[in-house]
N, C-alpha and C positions, 0 to 999 in steps of 0.2 A: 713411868712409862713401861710399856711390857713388852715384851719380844716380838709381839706383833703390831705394835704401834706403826711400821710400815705401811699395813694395809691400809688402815686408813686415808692414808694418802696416796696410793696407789687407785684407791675405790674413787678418790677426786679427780683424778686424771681419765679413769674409764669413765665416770659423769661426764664432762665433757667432750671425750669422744665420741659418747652414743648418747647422742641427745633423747631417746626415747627407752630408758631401761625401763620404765612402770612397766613394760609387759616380758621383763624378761625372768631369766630365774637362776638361783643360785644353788649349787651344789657343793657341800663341804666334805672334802674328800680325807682330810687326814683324822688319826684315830685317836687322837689326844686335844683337847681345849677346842674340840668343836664351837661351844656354846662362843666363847671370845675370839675366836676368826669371825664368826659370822655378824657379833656384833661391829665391829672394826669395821668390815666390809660393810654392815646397814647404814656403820652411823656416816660413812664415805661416799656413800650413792647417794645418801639424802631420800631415800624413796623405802617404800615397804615393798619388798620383793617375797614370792615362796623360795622358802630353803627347805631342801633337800638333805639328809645326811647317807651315808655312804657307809656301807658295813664290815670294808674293807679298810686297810693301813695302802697307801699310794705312796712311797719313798718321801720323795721332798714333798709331792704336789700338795698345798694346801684346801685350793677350792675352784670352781670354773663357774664364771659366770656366763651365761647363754642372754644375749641382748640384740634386736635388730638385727638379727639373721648371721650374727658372728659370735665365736667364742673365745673367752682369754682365761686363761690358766698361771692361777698365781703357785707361787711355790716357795720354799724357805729353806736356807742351806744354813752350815753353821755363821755363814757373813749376817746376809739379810734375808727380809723379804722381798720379793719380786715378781714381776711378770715375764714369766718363761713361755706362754705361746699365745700367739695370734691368729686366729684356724688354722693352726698346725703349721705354723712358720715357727721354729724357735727362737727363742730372743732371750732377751738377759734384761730388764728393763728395771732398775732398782727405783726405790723409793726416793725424791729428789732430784731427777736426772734428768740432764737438758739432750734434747735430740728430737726427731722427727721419725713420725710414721710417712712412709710417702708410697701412696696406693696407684699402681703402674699399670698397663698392658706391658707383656716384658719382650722386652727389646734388646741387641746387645747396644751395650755403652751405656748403658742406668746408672752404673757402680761410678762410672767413668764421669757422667754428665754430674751429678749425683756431687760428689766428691770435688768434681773441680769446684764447682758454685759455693760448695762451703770455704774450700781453699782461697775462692776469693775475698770471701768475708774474713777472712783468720781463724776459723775455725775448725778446731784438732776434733777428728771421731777419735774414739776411746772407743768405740764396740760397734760391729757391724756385720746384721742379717740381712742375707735377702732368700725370699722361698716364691714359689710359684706353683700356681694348679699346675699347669704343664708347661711347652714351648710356646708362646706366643700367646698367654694367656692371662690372667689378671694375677701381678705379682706384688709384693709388699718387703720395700726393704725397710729396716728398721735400723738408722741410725743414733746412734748415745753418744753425745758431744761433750767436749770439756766446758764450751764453752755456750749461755745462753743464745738460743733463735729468735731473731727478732722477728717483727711481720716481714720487713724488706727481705731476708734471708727468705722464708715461707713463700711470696713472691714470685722472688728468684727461679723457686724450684719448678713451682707452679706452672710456669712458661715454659719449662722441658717437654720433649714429644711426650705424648702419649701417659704422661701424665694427669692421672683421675681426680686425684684427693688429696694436701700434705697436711699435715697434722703433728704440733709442735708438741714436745711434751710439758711444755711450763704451762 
């Protein structure tokens, strides 16, 4: 297995998020093993996308994929790899990780409504973003759970105000 055997499976979880990547594109940002991030990432999507390379060294950031009018930005520290943003929400989103993307108008008590519902289920966050265009505007918190989401949990959330979109990471 290689150091970025991560992506791979991080590229299966954006598959499923954005059901339509065939028109999207990838960009490899870091300055060493291009050739094998990109494969990781191809053989993950399941789809032939254009990639891009980068003539620059970016810190951690590995690669960003541009899909369905959104962007995610993988990245790798001396832990793992990961997905550290969601159009420019930060997040921490490791390879295997159970939790939910949950796409909001933002409102106070997201964190709050959010959070009780998993508390009902027994379920510990272990990491937790929220970002937003502005006040009152379409926000994304990104919670990492200990514990797997089931549909009922997904459900749950579902039914909160102003609630758009939830999206499990298993």
């Amino acid at each position: 297995m290689t150091e970025f055997a991560g992506l791979r499976e991080l590229a299966r979880l954006l598959q499923r998020i954005e059901p339509n990547l065939a028109g999207g594109s990838l960009s490899i940002l870091a300055h060493e093993n291009k050739d094998e991030i990109a494969k990781q990432l191809l053989d993950g999507f399941g789809v032939s996308l254009p990639v891009q390379h980068s003539s620059g060294e970016y810190a951690n950031h590995l690669a960003i994929l541009r899909a369905g009018g959104n962007k995610y930005t993988f990245a790798q520290d001396w832990r793992e790899v990961y997905i550290s943003e969601i159009n420019y929400c930060a997040c921490r989103i490791p390879a295997g990780s159970h939790g939910l993307l949950v796409h909001h108008v933002d409102y106070p008590g997201v964190i709050y409504d959010v959070s009780r519902k998993l508390a009902e289920h027994e379920i510990n966050i272990s990491k937790l973003n929220v970002s937003r265009e502005q006040k009152g505007k379409n926000a994304l918190l990104v919670s990492v759970t200990d514990e797997e989401i089931t549909p009922a949990v997904v459900r749950a959330i579902e039914e909160l105000p102003q609630i758009t979109k939830v999206v499990s990471l298993q």
